[in-house]
C-alpha positions, 0 to 999 in steps of 0.5 A: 500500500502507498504511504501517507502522511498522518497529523498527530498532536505533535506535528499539529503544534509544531506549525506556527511555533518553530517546527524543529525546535518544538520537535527536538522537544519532550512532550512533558517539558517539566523534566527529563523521564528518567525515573520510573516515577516520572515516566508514571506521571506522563503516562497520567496523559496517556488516555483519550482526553476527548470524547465519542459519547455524543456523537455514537449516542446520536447515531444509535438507535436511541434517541429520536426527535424530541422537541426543536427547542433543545439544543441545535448541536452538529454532534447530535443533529449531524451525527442523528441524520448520519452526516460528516461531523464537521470542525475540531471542537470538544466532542467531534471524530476529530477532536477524538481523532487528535486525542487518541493520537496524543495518548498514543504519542505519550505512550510511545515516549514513556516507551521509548524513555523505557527503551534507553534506561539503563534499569529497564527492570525497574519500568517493568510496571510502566511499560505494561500500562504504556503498552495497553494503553497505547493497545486501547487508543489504537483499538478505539480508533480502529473501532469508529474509524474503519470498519468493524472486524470481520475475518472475511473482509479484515484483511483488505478493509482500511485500517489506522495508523498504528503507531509505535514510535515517538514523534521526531519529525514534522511530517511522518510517512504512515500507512493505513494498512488493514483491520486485521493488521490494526487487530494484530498490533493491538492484541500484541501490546495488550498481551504483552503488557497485562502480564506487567502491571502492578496495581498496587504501584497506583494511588488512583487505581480507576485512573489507570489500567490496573490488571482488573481494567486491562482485563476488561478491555481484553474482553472487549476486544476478543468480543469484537474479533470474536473469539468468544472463549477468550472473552469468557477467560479474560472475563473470569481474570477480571473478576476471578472471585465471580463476584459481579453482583457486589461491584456493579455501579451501586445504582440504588446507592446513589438514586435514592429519591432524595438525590438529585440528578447532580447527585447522582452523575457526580457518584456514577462518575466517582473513581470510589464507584466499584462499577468503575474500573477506567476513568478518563478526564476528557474535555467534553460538553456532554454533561451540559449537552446531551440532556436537551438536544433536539434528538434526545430521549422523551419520557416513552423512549426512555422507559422503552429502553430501560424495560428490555422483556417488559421488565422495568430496571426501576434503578435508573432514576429517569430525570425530566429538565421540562418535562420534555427532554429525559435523561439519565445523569450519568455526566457531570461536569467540572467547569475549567474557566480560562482565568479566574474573573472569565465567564468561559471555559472549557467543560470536562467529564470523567468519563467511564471507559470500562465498567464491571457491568460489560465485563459480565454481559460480554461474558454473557453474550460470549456464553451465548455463541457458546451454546451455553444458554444457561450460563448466559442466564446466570450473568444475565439476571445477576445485573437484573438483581440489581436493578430491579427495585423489590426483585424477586427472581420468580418474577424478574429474571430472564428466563427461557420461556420469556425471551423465546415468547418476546421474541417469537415474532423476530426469529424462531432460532433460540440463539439469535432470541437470546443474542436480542435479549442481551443486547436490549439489555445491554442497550438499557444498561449503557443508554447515553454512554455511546455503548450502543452504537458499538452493538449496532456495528458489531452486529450491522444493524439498521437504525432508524430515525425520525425527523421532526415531520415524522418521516423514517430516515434509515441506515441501512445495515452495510452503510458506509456512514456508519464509518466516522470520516477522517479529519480533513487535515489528514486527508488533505495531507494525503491519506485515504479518506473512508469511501461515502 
């Protein structure tokens, strides 16, 4: 394939600033990275700071016309009618683009400073946590950028640049390559570096990739290469003890009546939530956002989702901002203001990366293309325990009698019934976190919207928008757009 030129952060500052200088540069230039102590505090920036979960929320299946009076976003209004999103600010492809590029290129110098310590055998800790977080960054741009992995298609379908070197020069060569390449370099970081981290060598651990959290991910990328008995091994790493039920996010902890919605998205965001097992501070106007968009959630919608089989999963405490626009506080914001008297500045989210919750529904659905029906049942109600208000399992599990007569009418094979089971409740447990629209291309499936005259808008199963576009920067340099 020809080789084409890629703008990361680094090359993207260099313009305007002195090119070579900048380069010849650290990207931490508060210190030389010669202790592992040090190259611990750089890899703190080694996470997406940016943030997909506007624009895969408003391309899922989830939200529909609400009212024209909320909020006119294009990465709620763009994204809902499946259009190029445009411009670089907060919550943009491209702005997570350039952030998973910026996370990769810490990495990647935390690496390299590893590379020429004379005490490799003291960064033992640190280069297991550069390299799957470099692993995840690659794996999270592959996902929205390329189309998703298929074993008949992976090795011709367009990739990402995978990057592995530290920034040098203004203007590098790199090459798309192929999903399955994408795949092989990621699977290799991730193996590689799990073995290598100690948890106890953190002081947050939610922040980082601890082994429970590199495990975690680990389930979501075999889920998606589908190699379902690694999925169900890695699953049972995270959580050797099987105690799943005890370390969901506590959704009746936080929504007593008494909370309020800041409340309780500021304890669903909480690196004390034993849900959690990866944060990330990302610079996003999601909290304030997404609530009162145009395509949002109305009050049917919501309780829709939230019933997968009819059965109500009361502990999602729905909030209303007029009595017109739902949500469920899941964001909170922490407002950064560009100098103490400003009336601007910069909104952000800790976002949730990993949770327990996927962990044991992807061990679920793994269990399921298993033929283990049984065990996907067990997983399956362990999260409905504990989320149903006065649950008594008689009345609301999930069982096999319920989902092949919910679903008779879509599909008579028993598998594919309880695959639809699993992903509406999967759709209920992350509705507003931007899972869903993972599901949806996994499974290439249709979406349908309404506009505000009432007509359907479709995308199809195989449509080609539902791969994010480039920045125009990088394919105004040179590299190959994703075909329209």
């Amino acid at each position: 394939m020809k080789k084409y030129i890629i703008y990361t952060f680094i090359t993207l500052a260099a313009f305007g600033s002195g090119c070579k200088k900048y380069l010849e540069v650290s990207p931490d230039q508060r210190t030389k990275l010669n202790t592992p102590e040090k190259v611990s505090e750089l890899l703190v920036t080694a996470y997406p700071g940016g943030s997909y979960v506007m624009v895969a929320e408003a391309m899922s299946d989830n939200p529909s016309f609400v009212s024209l009076t909320g909020l006119d976003k294009p990465e709620n209004r763009d994204a809902y009618y499946w259009r190029d999103v445009q411009g670089t600010g907060q919550d943009t492809p491209n702005n997570y683009w350039n952030n998973c590029y910026e996370a990769i290129a810490a990495a990647n110098q935390a690496l390299d400073a590893i590379d020429k310590a004379t005490d490799q055998q003291n960064y033992t800790h640190q280069r297991g946590e550069a390299l799957v977080a470099r692993a995840y960054a690659h794996f999270m741009l592959v996902t929205f950028f390329s189309k998703c992995y298929d074993s008949a298609t992976a090795a011709s379908d367009l990739g990402i640049p995978y990057v592995t070197k530290p920034e040098t020069v203004v203007l590098r060569n790199y090459d798309r390559k192929t999903v399955a390449y994408v795949y092989e370099q990621i699977e290799k970081d991730l193996l590689e570096g799990i073995p290598l981290i100690k948890d106890e060598l953190y002081r947050v651990p939610a922040y980082h990739f601890t082994r429970k959290a590199a495990n975690a991910f680990a389930t979501r990328f075999y889920l998606f290469k589908k190699d379902y008995e690694k999925v169900i091994t890695y699953a049972n790493l995270a959580f050797p003890s099987n105690n799943f039920a005890t370390n969901v996010r506590p959704w009746f902890a936080y929504s007593a009546p008494t909370g309020g919605s800041n409340e309780v998205a500021q304890n669903m965001s909480s690196a004390a939530n034993p849900g959690n097992l990866l944060l990330a501070e990302t610079a996003s106007w999601s909290a304030r956002n997404y609530k009162t968009t145009i395509y949002s959630l109305s009050q049917n919608r919501l309780n829709t989702i939230t019933a997968p089989l009819g059965i109500s999963l009361n502990a999602y405490q729905r909030y209303s901002n007029s009595s017109t626009f739902y949500f469920i506080p899941k964001h909170y914001e922490h407002f950064v203001r560009t100098s103490i008297n400003a009336s601007t500045g910069v909104g952000y989210v800790m976002q949730t990366l990993l949770t327990t919750e996927e962990v044991l529904l992807n061990r679920a659905e793994a269990y399921i293309m298993r033929d283990r029906l049984s065990d996907a049942l067990v997983d399956m109600n362990t999260l409905i325990s504990q989320r149903v208000t006065g649950y008594v399992a008689s009345t609301h599990n999930f069982t096999d009698a319920k989902i092949k007569s919910f679903y008779t009418s879509r599909t008579s094979d028993v598998k594919q019934a309880y695959i639809y089971a699993l992903l509406d409740l999967k759709r209920a447990e992350f509705v507003e976190e931007g899972m869903r629209w993972m599901d949806i291309l996994r499974y290439k499936l249709p979406v349908s919207h309404l506009d505000p005259d009432g007509n359907n808008v479709e995308l199809a199963a195989d449509d080609l928008r539902k791969v994010w576009q480039l920045p125009s920067e990088v394919t105004l340099a040179g590299m190959q757009q994703n075909p329209r």
